[in-house]
N, C-alpha and C positions, 0 to 999 in steps of 0.2 A: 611595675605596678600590678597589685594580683588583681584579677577578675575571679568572680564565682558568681555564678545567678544559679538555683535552683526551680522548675517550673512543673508543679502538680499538675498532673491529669487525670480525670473520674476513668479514662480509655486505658485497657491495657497494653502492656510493652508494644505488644507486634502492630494494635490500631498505630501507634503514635509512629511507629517507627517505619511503616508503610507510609505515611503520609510524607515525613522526615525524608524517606525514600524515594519520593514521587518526584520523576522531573517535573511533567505538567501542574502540578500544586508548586513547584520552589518558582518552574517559571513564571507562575500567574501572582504569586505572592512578592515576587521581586520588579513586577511588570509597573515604568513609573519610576522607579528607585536610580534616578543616575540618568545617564547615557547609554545604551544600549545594553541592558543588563544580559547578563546570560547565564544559565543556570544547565549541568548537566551530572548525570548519575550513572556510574560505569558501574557494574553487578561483577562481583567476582566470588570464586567458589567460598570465599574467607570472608566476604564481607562486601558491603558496598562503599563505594567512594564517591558523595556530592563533594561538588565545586560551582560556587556563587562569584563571581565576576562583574565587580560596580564600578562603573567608571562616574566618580562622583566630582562637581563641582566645591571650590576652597572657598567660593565668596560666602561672606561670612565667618571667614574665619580670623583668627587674630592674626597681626600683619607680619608676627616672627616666623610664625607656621608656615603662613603663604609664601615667605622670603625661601624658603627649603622645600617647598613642593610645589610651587606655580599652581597654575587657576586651576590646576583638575589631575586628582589623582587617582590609579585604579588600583583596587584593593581585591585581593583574591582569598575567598576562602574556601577553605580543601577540609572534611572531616572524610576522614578512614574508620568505617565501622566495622568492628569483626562479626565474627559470626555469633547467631543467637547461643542461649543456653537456656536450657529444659523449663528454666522460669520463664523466660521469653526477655530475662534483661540481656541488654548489648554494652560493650564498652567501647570506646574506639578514640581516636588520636585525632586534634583540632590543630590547624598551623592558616597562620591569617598573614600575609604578606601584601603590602604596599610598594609596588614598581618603583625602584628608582631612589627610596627614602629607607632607611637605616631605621626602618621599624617593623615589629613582627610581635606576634603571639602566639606560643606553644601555649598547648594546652590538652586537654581529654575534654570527652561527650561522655555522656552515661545513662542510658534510660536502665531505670532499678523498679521493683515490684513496689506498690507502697500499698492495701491494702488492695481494694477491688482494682484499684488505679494504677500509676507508677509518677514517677519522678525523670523527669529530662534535667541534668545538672552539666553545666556547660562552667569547667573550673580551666585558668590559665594563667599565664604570667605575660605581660605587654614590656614591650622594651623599646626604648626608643635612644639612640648613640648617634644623636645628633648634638653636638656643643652647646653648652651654659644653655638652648630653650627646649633640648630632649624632652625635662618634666611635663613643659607644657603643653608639647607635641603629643606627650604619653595620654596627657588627660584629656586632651579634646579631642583623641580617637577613642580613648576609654569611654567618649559619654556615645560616640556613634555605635560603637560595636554595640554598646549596652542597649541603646535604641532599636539598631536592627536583630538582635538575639530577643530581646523582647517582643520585639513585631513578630518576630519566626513564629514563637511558642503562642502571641495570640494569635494568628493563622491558624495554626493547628486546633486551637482550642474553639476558635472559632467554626472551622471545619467541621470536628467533632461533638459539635453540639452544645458546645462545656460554657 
């Protein structure tokens, strides 16, 4: 199942992606979300690597779902950002993994100049290689990721004044 959300911001590349970058902004934005959320940001000479860590409850979910992942699964997401370029856009590599459950999503990050502003574009493909209720599993983590990537970018935009 493809993912893409694209999300404008009036802030340029390095505002957004300092924030994007921020442990203590992803922790306080994640704080609430789950069970003991945890959120961390290792800097490297090439790039930074956030990693969000939700240990989230299934109730409420449909009961094929819950039958393949018990009352509470945790979902880890890892984006690898490279290093800037002279525009101040970044590209970098999205991989979202759920313990335990035959589901994942590769994918890319992108913050791009878009007039005074830029663009955060979060593009991927969800897969889920669970038997005959995969599809369903695919879409009722497609509508959370889409909820928590949306939450991300209002944080940010929220932050930034936007």
């Amino acid at each position: 199942m493809r993912f893409h959300r694209d999300y404008p911001f009036r802030a340029p590349c390095d505002s957004v992606y300092a924030l994007l970058t921020d442990e203590d902004f992803q922790t306080e934005r994640i704080e609430g979300t789950g069970i003991d959320p945890t959120a961390s940001v290792t800097e490297g000479p090439d790039g930074d690597v956030v990693t969000i860590t939700l240990h989230l409850s299934t109730a409420g979910a449909p009961g094929t779902m819950k039958a393949f992942v018990g009352d509470r699964i945790t979902v880890t997401d890892e984006r690898h950002w490279g290093a800037g370029e002279s525009d101040g856009s970044r590209r970098g590599s999205l991989a979202v993994r759920v313990d335990g459950v035959p589901v994942s999503l590769d994918g890319t990050v992108a913050l791009t100049p878009q007039g005074e502003g830029c663009v955060l574009t979060v593009d991927g493909d969800l897969r889920c290689s669970i038997p005959i209720v995969g599809r369903a599993v695919e879409t009722q983590l497609a509508e959370g990721l889409e909820g928590e990537v949306d939450a991300e970018a209002a944080a940010v935009a929220a932050r930034l004044g936007e």
